[in-house]
DORO-698216 format. One record per residue: x, y, z of N, C-alpha, C, O, CB in turn; residue in three letters. Coordinates in steps of 0.2 Angstrom, whole numbers. Glycine has a CB too. Layout:
BEGIN
X Y Z X Y Z X Y Z X Y Z X Y Z ALA
...
This chain:
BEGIN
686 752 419 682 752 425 686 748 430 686 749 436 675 750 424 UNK
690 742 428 693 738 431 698 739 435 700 736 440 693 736 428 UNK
702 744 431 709 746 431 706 752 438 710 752 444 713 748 422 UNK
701 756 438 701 760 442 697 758 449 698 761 455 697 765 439 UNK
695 753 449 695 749 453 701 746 458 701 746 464 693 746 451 UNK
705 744 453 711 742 459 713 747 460 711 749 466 717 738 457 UNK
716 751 456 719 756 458 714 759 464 718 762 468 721 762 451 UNK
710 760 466 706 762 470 707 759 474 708 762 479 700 762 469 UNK
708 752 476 709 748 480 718 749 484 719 749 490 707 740 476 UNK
722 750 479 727 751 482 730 759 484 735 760 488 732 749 479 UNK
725 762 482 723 770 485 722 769 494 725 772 499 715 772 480 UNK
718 764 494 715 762 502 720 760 505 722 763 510 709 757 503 UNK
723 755 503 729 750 505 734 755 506 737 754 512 731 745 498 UNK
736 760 504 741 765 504 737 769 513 738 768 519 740 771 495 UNK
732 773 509 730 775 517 730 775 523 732 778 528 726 775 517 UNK
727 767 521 727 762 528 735 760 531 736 760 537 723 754 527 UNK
740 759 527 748 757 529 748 763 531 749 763 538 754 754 524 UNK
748 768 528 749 776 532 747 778 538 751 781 541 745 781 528 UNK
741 775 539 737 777 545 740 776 550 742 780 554 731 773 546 UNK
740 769 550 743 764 555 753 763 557 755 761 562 741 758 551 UNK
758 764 551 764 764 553 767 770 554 772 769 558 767 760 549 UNK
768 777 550 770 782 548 770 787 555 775 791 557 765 785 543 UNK
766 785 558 764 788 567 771 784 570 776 786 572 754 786 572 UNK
770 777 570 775 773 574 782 773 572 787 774 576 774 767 573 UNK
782 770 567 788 776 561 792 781 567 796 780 572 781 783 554 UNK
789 787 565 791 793 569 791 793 575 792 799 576 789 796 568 UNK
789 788 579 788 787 586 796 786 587 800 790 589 782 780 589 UNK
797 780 583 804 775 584 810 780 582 816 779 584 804 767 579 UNK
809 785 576 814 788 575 817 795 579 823 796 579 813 788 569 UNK
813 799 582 812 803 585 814 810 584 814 814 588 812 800 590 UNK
816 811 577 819 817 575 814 819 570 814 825 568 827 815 572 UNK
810 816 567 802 819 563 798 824 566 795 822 571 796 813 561 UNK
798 828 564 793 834 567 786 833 570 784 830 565 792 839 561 UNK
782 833 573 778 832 577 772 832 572 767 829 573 779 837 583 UNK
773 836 567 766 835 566 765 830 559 761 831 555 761 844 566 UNK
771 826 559 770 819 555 769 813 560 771 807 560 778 816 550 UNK
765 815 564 767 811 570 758 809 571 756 805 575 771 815 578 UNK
753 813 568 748 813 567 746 809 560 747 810 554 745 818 569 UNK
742 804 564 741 797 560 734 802 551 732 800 546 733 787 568 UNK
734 806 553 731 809 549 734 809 540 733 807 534 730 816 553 UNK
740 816 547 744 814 539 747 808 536 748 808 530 749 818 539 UNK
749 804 541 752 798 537 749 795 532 752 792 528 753 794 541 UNK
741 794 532 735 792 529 736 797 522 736 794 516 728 794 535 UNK
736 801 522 738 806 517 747 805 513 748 805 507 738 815 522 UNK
751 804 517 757 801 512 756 795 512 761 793 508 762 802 513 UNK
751 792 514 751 783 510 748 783 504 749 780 499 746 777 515 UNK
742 788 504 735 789 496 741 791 492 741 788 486 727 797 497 UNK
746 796 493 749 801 488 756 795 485 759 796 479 753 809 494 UNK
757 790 489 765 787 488 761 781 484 762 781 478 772 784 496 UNK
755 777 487 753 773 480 749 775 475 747 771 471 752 768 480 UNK
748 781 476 743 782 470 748 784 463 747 783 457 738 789 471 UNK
754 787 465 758 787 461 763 781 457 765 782 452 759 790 463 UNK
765 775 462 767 771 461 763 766 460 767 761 459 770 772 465 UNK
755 764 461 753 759 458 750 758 451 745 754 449 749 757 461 UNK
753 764 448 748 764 440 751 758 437 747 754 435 750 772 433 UNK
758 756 436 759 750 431 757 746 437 756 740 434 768 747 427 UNK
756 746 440 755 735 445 748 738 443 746 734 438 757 732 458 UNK
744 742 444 739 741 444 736 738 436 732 733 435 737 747 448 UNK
739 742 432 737 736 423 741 730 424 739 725 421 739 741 413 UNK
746 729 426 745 723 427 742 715 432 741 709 431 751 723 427 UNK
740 718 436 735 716 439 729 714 438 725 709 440 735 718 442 UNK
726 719 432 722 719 428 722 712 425 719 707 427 722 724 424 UNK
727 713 421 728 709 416 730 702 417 729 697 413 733 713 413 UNK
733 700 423 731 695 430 725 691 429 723 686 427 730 701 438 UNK
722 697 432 714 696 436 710 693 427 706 688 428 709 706 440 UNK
711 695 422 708 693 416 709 686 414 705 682 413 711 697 412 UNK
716 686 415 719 679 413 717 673 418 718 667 417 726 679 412 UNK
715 676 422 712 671 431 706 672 427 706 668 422 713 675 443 UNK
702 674 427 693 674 423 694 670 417 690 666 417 689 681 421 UNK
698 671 412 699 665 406 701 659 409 698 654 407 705 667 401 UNK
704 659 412 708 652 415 701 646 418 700 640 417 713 655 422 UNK
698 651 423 691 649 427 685 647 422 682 642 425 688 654 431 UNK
684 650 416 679 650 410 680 641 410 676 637 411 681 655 403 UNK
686 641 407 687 637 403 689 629 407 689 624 403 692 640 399 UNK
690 629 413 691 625 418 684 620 421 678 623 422 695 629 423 UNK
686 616 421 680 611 423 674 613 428 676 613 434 683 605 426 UNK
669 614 428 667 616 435 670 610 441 673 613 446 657 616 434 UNK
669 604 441 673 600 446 679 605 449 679 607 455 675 594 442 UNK
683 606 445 689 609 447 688 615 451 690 616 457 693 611 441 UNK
684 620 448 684 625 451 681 623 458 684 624 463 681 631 447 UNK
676 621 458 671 619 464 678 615 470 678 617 476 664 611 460 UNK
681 610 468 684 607 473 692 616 475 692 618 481 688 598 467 UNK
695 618 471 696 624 471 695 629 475 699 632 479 693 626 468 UNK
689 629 475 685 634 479 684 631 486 686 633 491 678 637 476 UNK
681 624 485 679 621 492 688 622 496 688 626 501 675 612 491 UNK
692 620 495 700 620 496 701 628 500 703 630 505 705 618 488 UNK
700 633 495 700 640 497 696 641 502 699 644 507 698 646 493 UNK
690 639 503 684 642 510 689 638 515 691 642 520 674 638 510 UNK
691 631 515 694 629 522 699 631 523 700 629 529 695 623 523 UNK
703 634 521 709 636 520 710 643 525 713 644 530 710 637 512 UNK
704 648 517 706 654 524 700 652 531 699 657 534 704 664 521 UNK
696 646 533 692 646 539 699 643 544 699 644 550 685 641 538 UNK
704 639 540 710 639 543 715 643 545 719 640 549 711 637 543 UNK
715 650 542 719 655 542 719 658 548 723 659 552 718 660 537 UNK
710 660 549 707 664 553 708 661 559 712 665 563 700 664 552 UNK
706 656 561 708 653 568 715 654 571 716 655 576 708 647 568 UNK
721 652 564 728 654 566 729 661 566 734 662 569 733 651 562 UNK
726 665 564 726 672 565 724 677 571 727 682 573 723 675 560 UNK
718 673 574 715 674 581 721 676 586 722 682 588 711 667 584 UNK
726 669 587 733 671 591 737 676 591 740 679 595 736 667 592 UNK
737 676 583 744 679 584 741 687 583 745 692 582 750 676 579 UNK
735 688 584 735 696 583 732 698 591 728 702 594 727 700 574 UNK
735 694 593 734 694 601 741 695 604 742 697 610 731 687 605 UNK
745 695 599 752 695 602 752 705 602 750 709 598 761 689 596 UNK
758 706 609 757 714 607 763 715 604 768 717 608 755 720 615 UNK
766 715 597 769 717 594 767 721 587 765 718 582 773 712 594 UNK
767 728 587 762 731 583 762 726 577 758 722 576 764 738 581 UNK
768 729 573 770 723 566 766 719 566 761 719 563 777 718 566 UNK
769 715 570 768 706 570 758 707 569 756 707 564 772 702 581 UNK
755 708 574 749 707 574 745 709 570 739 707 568 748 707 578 UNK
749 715 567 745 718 559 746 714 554 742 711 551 749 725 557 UNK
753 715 552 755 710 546 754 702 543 753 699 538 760 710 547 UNK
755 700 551 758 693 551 751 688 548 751 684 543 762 690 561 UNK
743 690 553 739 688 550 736 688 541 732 684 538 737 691 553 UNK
739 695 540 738 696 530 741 689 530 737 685 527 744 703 524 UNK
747 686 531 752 685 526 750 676 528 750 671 524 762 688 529 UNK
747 676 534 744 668 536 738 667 533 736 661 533 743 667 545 UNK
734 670 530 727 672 528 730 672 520 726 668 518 723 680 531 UNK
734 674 515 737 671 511 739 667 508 735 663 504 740 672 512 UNK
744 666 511 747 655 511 743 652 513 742 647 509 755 651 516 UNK
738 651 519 736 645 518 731 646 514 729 640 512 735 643 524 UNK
727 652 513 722 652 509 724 650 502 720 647 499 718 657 509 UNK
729 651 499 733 647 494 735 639 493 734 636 487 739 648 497 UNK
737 637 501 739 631 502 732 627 500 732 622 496 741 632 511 UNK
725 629 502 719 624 503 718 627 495 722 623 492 712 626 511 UNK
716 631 492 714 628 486 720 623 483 717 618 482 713 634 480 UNK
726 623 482 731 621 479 730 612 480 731 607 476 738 624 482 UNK
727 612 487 725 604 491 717 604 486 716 599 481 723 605 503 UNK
715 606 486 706 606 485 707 604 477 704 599 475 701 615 487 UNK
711 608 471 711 609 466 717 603 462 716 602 456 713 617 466 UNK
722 600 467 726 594 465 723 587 466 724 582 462 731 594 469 UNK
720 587 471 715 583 475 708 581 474 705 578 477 715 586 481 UNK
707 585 466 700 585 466 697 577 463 691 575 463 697 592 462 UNK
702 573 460 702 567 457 699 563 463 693 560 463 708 564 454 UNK
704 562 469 703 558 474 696 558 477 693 553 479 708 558 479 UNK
694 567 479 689 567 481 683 569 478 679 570 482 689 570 485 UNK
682 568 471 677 565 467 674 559 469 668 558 470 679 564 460 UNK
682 555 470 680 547 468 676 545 476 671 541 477 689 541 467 UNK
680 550 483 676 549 487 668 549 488 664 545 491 679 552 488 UNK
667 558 484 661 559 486 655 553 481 650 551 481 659 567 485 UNK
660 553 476 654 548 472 653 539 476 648 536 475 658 546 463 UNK
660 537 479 660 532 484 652 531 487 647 528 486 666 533 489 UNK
655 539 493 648 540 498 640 538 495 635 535 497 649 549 498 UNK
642 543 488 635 543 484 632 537 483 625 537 482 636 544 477 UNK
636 531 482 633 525 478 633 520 484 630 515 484 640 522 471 UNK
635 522 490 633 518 495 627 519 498 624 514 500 638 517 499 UNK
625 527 498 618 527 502 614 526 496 609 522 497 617 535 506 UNK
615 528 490 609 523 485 609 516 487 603 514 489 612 522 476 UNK
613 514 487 613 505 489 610 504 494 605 501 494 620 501 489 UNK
612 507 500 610 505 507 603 508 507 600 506 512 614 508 513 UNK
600 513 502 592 514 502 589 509 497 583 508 499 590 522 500 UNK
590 507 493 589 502 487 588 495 493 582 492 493 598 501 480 UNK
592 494 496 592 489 501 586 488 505 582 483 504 597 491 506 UNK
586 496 509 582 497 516 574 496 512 570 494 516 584 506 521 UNK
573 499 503 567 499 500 566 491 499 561 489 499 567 503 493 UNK
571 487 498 569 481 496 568 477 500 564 473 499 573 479 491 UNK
572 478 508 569 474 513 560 477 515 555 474 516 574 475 521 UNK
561 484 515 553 486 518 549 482 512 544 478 514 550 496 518 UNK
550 482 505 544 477 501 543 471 503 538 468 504 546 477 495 UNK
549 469 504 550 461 504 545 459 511 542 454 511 559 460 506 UNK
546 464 516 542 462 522 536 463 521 531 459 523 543 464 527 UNK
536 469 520 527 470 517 522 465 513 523 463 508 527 476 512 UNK
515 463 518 512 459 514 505 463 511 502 466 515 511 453 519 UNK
504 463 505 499 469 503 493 465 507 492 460 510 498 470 493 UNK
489 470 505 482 469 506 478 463 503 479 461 498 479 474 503 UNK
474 460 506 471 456 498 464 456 501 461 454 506 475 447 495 UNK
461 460 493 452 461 493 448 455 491 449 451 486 449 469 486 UNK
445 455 494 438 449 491 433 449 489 429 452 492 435 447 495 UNK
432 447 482 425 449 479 419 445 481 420 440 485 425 447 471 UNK
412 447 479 408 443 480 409 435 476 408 431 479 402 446 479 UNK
410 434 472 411 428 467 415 422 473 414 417 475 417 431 459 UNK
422 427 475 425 421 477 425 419 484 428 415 487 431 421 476 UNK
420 422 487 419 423 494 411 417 494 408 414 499 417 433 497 UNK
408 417 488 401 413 488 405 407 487 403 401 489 394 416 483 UNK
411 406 481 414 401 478 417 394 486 417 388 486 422 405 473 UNK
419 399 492 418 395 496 425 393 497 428 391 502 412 391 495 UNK
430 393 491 436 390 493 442 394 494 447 391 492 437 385 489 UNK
442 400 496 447 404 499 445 402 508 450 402 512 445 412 497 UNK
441 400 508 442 397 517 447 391 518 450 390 523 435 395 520 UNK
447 387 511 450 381 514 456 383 512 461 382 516 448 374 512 UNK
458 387 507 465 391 506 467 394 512 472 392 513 464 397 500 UNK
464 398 517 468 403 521 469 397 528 474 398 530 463 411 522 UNK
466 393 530 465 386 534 473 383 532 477 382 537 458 382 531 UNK
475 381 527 481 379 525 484 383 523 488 383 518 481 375 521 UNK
484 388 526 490 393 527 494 396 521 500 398 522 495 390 530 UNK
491 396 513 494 399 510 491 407 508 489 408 503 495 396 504 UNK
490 409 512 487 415 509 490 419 518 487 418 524 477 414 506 UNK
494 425 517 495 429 522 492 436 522 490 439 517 501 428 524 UNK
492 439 527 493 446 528 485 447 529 481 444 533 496 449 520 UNK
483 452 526 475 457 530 471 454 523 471 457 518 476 470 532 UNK
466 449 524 460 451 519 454 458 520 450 460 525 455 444 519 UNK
454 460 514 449 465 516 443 463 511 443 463 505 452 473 516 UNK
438 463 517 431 463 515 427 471 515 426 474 520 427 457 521 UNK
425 474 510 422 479 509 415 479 512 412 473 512 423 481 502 UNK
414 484 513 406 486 516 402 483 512 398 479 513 403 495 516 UNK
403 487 502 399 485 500 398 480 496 393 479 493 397 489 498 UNK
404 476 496 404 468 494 397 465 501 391 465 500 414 463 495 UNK
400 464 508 396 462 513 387 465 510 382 461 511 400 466 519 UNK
387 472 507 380 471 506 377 469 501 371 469 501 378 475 507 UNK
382 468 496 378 465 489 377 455 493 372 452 493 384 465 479 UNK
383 453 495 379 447 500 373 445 503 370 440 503 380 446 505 UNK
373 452 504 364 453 510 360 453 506 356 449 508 362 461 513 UNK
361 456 500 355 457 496 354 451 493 348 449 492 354 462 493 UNK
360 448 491 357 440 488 355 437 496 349 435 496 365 434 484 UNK
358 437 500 353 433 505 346 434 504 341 430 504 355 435 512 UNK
346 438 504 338 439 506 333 442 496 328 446 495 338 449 513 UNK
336 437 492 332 436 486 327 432 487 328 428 491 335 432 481 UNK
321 434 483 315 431 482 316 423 479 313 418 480 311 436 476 UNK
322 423 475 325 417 471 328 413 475 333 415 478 330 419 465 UNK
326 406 475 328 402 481 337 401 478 342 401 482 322 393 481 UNK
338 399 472 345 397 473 351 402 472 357 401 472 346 393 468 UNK
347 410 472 351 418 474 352 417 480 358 416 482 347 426 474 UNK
348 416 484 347 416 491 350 411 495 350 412 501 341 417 492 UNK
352 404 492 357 398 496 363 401 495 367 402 499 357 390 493 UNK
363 404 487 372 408 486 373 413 491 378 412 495 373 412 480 UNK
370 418 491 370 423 497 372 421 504 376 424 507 365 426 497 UNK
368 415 508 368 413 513 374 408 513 377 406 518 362 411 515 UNK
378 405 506 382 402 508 389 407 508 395 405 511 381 397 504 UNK
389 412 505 393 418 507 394 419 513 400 419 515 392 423 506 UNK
390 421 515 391 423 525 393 418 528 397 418 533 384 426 530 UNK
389 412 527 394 408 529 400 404 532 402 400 536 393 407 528 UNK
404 408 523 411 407 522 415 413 527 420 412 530 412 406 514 UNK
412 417 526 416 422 531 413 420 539 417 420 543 414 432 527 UNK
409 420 539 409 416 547 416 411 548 421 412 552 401 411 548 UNK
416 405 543 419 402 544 427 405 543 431 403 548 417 399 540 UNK
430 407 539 436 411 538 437 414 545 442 413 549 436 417 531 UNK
431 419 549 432 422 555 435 417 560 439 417 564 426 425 557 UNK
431 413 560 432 406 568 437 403 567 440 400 572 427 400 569 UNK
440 403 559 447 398 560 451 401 553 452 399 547 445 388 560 UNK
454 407 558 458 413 556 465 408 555 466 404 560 459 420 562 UNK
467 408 553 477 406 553 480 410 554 479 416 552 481 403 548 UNK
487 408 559 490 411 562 492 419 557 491 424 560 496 406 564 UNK
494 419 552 496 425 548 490 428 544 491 432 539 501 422 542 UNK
484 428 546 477 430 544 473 435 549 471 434 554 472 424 543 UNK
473 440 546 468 446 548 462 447 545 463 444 539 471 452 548 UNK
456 449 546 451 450 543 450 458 544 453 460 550 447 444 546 UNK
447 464 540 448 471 540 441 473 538 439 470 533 454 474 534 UNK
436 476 539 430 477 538 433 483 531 439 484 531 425 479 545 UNK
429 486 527 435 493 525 427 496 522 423 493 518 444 491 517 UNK
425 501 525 419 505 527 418 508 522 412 508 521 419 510 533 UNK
421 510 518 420 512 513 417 512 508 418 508 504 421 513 513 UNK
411 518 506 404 516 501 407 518 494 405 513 490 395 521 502 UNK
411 524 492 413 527 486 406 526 482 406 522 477 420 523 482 UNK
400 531 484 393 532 481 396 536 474 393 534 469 388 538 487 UNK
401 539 472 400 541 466 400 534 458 399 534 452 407 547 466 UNK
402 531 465 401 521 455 396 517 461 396 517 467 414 511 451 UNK
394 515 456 386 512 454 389 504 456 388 502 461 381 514 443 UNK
394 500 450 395 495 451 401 492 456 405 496 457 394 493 446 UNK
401 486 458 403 482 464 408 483 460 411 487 462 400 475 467 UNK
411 479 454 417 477 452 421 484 452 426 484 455 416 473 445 UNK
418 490 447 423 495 449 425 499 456 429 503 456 422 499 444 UNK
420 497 461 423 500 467 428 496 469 433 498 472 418 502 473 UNK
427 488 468 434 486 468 441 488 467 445 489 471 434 482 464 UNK
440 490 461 445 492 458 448 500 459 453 503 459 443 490 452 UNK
441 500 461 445 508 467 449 508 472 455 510 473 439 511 472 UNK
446 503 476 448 500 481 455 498 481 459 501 483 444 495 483 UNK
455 491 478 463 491 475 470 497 474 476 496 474 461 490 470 UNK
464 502 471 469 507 469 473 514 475 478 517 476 466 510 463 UNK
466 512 479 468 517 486 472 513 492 475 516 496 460 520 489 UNK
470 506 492 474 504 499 481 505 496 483 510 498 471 495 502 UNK
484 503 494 484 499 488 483 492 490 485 491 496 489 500 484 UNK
482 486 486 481 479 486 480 477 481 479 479 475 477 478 490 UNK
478 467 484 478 464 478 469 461 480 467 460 485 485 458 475 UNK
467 461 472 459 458 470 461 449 472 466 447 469 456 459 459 UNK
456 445 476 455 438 475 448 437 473 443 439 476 457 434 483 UNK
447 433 465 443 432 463 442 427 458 448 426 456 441 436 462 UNK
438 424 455 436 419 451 432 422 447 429 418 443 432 413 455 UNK
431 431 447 429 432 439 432 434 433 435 439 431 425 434 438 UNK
430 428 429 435 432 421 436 438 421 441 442 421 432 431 412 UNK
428 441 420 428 448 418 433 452 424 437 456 422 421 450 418 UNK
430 451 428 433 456 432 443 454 434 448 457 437 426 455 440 UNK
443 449 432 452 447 431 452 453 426 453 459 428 455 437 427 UNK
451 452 420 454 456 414 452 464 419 457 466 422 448 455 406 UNK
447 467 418 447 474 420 454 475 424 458 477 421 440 477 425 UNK
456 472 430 462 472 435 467 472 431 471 475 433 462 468 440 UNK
467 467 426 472 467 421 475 472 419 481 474 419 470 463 415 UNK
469 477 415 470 484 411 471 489 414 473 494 412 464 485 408 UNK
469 488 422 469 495 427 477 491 430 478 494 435 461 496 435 UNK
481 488 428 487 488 431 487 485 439 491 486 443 490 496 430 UNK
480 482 440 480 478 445 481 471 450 477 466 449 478 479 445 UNK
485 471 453 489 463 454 482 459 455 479 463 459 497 460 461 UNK
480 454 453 475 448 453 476 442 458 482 441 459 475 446 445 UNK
473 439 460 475 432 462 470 429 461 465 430 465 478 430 470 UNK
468 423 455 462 422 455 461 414 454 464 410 451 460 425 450 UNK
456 412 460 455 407 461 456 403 455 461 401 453 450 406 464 UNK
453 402 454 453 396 447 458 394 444 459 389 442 450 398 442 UNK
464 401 444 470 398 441 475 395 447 479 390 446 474 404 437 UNK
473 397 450 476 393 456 475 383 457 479 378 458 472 397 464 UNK
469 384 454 466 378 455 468 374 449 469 368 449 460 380 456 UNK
468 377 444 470 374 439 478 371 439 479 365 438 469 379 434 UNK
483 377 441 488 374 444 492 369 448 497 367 448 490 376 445 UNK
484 368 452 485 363 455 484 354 453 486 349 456 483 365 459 UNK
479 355 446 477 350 442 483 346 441 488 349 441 474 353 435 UNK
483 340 440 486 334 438 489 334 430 485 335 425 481 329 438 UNK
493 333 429 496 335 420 494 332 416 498 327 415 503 335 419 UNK
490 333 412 490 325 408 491 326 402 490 331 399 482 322 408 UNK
495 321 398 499 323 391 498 319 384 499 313 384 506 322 392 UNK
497 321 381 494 317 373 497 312 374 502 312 377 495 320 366 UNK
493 305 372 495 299 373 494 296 378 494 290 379 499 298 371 UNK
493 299 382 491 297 391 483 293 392 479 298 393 491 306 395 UNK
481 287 393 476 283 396 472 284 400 475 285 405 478 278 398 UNK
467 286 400 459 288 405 453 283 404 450 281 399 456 296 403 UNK
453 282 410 446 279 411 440 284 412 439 286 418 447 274 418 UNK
437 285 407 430 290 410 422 287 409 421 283 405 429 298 404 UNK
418 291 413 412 289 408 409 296 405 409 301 409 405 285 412 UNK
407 297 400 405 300 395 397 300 397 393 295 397 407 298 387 UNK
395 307 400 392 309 401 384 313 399 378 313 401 395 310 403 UNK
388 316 392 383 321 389 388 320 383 393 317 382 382 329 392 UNK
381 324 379 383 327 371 388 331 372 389 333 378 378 331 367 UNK
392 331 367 397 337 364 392 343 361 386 343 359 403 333 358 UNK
396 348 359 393 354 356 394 352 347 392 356 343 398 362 359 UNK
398 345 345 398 343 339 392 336 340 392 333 345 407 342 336 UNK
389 334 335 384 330 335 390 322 336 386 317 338 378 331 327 UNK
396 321 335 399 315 337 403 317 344 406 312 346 403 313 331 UNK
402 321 346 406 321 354 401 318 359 395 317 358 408 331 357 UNK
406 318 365 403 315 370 407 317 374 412 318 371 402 308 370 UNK
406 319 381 408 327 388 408 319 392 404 314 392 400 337 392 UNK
416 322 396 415 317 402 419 323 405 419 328 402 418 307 403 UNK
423 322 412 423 324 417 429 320 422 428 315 425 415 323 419 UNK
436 323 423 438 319 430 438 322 435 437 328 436 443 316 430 UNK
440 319 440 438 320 447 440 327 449 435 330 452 441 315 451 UNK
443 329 447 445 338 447 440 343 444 440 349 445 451 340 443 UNK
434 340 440 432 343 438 435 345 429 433 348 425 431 347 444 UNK
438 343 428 440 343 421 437 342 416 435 336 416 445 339 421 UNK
435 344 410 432 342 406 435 338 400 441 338 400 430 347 404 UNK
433 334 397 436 329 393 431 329 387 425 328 388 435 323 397 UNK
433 331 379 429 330 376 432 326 373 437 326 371 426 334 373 UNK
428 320 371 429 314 368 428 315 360 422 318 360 424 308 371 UNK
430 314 355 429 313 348 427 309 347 430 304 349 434 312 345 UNK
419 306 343 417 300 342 416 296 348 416 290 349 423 296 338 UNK
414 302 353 410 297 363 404 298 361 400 297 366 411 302 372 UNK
400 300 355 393 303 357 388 296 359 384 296 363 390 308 349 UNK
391 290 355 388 282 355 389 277 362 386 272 363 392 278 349 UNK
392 281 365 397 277 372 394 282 378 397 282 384 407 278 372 UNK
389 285 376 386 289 383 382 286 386 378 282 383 383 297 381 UNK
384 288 395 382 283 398 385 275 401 383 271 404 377 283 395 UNK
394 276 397 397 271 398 402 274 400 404 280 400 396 267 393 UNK
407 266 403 412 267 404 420 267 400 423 261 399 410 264 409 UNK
422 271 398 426 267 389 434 272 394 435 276 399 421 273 375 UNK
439 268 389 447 271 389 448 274 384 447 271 378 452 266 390 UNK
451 280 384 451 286 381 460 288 380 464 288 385 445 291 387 UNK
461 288 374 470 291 375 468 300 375 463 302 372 476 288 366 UNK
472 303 377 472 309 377 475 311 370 479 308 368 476 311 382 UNK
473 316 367 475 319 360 476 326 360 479 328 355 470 320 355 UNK
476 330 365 478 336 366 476 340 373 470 341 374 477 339 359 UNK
479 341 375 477 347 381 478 353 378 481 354 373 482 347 387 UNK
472 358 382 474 366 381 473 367 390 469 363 394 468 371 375 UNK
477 373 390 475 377 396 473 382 395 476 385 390 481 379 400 UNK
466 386 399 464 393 394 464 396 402 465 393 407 455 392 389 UNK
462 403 402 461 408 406 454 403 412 455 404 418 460 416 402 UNK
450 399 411 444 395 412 443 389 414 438 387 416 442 395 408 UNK
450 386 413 451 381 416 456 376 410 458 379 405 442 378 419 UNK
458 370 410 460 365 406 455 361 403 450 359 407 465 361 410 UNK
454 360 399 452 356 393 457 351 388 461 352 385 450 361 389 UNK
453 345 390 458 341 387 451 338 381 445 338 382 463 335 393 UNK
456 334 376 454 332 369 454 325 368 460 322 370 460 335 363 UNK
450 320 367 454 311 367 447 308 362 442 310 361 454 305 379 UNK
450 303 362 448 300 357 447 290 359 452 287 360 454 303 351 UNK
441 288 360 443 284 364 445 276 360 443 275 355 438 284 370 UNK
449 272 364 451 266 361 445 260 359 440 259 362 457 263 365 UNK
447 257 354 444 254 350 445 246 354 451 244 353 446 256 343 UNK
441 244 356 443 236 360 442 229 356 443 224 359 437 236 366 UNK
């Protein structure tokens, strides 16, 4: 099928040289009989002179064209791609140089000359594209790795500036000390206070139970307060939203969270952990607070008074000024006094620090 194809093809090729030179031909020689002088017949001794004359080129062309398809199989796609890209520029540059010169009026010239420029350079540009393809790999991969970087960049400055959200529970809004936090200026960007945090406030406000109802009122309080003395990098965001399909405050939180996106400010365990598990960033008072505690280290001297029982019948609970618990070993006899105490062990727990002492014997 292959073979009858070319040969088909230089069947045409015959025709068309026929068409076109055989009349001119006989123009220039002027002793050819008049009626080879019609492009008709010339078209007719072009089909007849290579149909007979292209049987061997044409199996070997074949045979060409086979070895160019093995050749291509087996070649890199890179190669062929760079290849090919080299051939498309090649004959887009053929063409343009062909424009002129089939403007020249020299029959020949403007018939021919274009094949032969459409040729070589289409030649020329794979030969560039296909030698060349190392350099311009290394190029396009250059290109490649720089707009990754310069987007890796442009992503890491937009994070970098971006300040998230940060949501407010009821817990830490009644706790009262995110106001003095945002007042000293560590906390930036937009707090958002939910509709329906603001209305579980309400509703402790307005408890039957006198010490619901100081909590509640001391909530609104604090957001009055946070409102009137906003810091420079503090916004306040009402965020309207009820999400009627959950029943409880903590998980619309955590809705919440997940749609602005943002982060939870709270002081509760439980609700720390849920955010833990839902893959939600936390900022919770208390550890904050804890971190800011004074270090205190086994063998280390305290002056306390021992306040209360322990949960063991020889302990005795004191208390330093941070609010720190202290259980005394052997304080249960010294409660109500003022005794010095060595430190025996600290823990830090998710709840606060707890420290261990044992007090000196005078």
């Amino acid at each position: 099928m292959l073979n009858r194809l070319v040969h088909l093809l230089f069947i045409f090729i015959g025709g068309t040289l026929g068409y076109l030179f055989i009349p001119e031909i006989s123009n220039v020689l002027r002793e050819i009989p008049l009626w080879l002088i019609n492009p008709y017949v010339g078209t007719a001794f072009g089909v007849i002179i290579f149909y007979y004359t292209t049987f061997g080129l044409t199996h070997y062309i074949v045979n060409l064209m086979k070895l160019m398809e093995e050749s291509i199989i087996k070649a890199p796609v890179t190669d062929v791609i760079f290849g090919t890209m080299g051939l498309i520029l090649g004959l887009i540059v053929a063409y343009l140089i062909g424009i002129p010169i089939s403007a020249i009026q020299i029959p020949v010239v403007s018939t021919i000359s274009p094949i032969f420029v459409t040729i070589f350079i289409g030649y020329l540009g794979y030969q560039i594209g296909f030698k060349k393809r190392h350099e311009l790999n290394n190029l396009f991969s250059l290109t490649r790795h720089f707009s990754k970087d310069k987007k890796k960049a442009e992503e890491g400055a937009h994070k970098k500036n971006r300040i998230e959200m940060k949501i407010l529970d009821t817990s830490v809004i009644i706790d009262g000390r995110i106001a003095d936090i945002c007042e000293a200026g560590f906390i930036e960007g937009t707090l958002v206070i939910p509709d329906f945090v603001l209305g579980e406030l309400q509703h402790i406000a307005d408890s039957s139970d006198k010490l619901k109802r100081i909590r509640g009122q001391r909530g609104l309080d604090i957001l009055n307060k946070i409102r009137n003395n906003l810091h420079a990098n503090v916004e306040i965001e009402i965020y309207e939203g009820k999400f009627p399909d959950i029943q409880e405050v903590d998980s619309k939180l955590v809705k919440l969270a997940k749609v602005l996106p943002g982060v939870v400010i709270t002081n509760d365990f439980n609700l720390n952990k849920v955010c833990e598990l839902q893959g939600i960033k936390v900022l919770n008072i208390n550890d904050l607070a804890n971190a800011m505690k004074p270090i205190v280290l086994p063998g280390e001297k305290l002056k306390v008074q021992i306040i209360k029982h322990g949960k063991e019948y020889h302990q005795g609970i004191a208390y330093l000024n941070d609010g720190t618990m202290i259980v005394v070993d052997d304080g249960q006899e010294h409660i109500g006094q003022n005794v010095i105490v060595v430190v025996s062990k600290a823990l830090q727990t998710s709840t606060g620090r707890l420290i261990f002492a044992k007090p000196i014997c005078s």
